[in-house]
C-alpha positions in Angstrom: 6.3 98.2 -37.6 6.9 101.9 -37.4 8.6 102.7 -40.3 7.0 103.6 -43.6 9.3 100.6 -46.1 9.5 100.5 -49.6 10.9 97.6 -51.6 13.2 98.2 -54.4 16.2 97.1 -56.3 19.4 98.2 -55.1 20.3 101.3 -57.6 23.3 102.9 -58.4 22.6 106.3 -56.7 22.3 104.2 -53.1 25.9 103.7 -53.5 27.2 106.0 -50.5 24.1 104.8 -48.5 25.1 101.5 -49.0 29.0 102.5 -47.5 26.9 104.0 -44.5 25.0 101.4 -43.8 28.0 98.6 -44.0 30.3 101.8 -41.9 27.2 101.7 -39.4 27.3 98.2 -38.9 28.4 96.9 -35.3 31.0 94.3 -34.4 27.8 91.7 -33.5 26.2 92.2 -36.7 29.3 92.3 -38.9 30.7 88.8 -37.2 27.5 87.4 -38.6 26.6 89.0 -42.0 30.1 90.9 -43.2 32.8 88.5 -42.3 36.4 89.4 -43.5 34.0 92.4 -45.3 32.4 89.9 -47.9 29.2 91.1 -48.1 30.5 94.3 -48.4 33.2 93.5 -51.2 30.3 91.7 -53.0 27.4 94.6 -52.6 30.3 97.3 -53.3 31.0 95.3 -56.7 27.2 95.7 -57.9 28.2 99.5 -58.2 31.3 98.5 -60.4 30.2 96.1 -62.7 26.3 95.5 -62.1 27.4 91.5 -60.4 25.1 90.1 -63.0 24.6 86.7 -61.0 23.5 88.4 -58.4 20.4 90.5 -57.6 20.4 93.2 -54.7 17.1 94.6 -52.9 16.7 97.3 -50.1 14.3 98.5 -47.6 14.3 101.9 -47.5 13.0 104.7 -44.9 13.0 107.6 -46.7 16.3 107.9 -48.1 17.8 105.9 -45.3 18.5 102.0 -46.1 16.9 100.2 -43.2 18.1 96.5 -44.9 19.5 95.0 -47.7 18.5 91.5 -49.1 20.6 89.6 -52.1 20.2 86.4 -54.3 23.3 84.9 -56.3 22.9 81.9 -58.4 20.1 84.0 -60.1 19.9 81.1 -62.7 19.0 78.3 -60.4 15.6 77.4 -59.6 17.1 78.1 -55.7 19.1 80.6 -55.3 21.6 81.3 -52.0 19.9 84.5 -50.2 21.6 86.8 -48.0 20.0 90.0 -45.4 21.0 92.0 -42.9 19.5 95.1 -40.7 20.8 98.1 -40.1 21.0 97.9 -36.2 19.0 100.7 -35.2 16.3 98.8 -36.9 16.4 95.5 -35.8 13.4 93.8 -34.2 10.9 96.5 -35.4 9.7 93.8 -38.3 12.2 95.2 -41.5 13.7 91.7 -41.7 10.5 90.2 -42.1 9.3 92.6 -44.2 12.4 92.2 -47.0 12.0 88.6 -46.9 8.0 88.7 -47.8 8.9 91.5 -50.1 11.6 89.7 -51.6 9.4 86.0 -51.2 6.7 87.7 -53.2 8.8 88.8 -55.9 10.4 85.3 -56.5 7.4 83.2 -56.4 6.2 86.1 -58.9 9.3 84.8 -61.2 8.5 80.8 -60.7 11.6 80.3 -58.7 11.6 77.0 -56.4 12.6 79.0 -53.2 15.6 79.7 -51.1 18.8 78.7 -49.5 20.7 80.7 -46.8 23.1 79.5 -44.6 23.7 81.2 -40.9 25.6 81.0 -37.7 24.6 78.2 -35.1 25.1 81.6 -32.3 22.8 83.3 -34.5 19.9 82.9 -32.4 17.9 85.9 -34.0 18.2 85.3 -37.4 17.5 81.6 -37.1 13.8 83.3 -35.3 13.7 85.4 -38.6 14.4 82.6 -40.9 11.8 79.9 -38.7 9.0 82.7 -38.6 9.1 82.9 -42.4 9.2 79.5 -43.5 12.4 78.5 -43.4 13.3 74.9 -42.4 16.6 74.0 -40.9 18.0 70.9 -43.2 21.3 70.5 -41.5 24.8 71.7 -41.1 26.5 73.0 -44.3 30.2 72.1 -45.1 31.6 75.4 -43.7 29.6 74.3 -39.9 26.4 77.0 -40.3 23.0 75.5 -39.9 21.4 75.3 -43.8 18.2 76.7 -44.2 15.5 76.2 -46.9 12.9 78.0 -47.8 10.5 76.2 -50.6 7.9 78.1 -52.6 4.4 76.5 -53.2 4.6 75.3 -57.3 1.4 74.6 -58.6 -0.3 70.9 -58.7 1.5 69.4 -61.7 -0.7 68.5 -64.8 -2.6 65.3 -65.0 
């Protein structure tokens, strides 16, 4: 990768770098992480009112957000994930280096792991997702392929 990343929680100060990056977004990326502005209407809220079930990581370049990565259902032993990449750094390695940032950080907190759900066009993500552990478990309700990623837990006592 050539970028110099840091992980860090979303802050409130990131907020108009967060507008850029979801204004910077392209029509591919948008149809698969922003539909209808979602994701946007749901990272904008963290700026309002915090979105306590939710928790909202970036990888930043400098000052520049190269990605964002989210949980929600903090509470549950497997919480729903969500990521995208700014464009201008996709497939340069930031996707893969939120999710082992962000893997890291939940195994850190005992959680059991993750669940995302993505386009069945989504080609690229579903390469993401595969490379890092994540296993295809079927179709969810809304017709995206269901992906789970499960954390080692330690060998239960005798």
């Amino acid at each position: 990768m050539q970028h110099q990343l840091t992980f860090r929680p979303l802050c409130p100060a990131d907020r108009d770098e967060i507008q850029a990056f979801y204004a910077d977004m392209g029509e591919k990326s948008a149809s698969f992480f922003n539909v209808d502005h979602g994701n946007e209407r749901r990272t904008m809220a963290f700026f309002e009112n915090g979105k306590p079930d939710h928790r909202f990581f970036v990888a930043a370049d400098g000052e520049r957000i190269a990605g964002l990565v989210f949980i929600w259902d903090i509470d549950c032993a497997v919480p729903w994930l969500g990521v995208a990449v700014r464009d201008d750094y996709q497939g340069v390695g930031v996707g893969t280096f939120l999710l082992n940032a962000l893997f890291a950080l939940l195994r850190a907190r005992r959680y059991g792991g993750l669940l995302l759900r993505t386009a069945k066009t989504n080609t690229a993500a579903q390469r993401l997702y595969e490379k890092t552990g994540f296993v295809c478990i079927g179709t969810h309700p809304s017709g995206e392929l269901l992906y789970l990623k499960r954390f080692e837990t330690e060998a239960p006592l005798d």
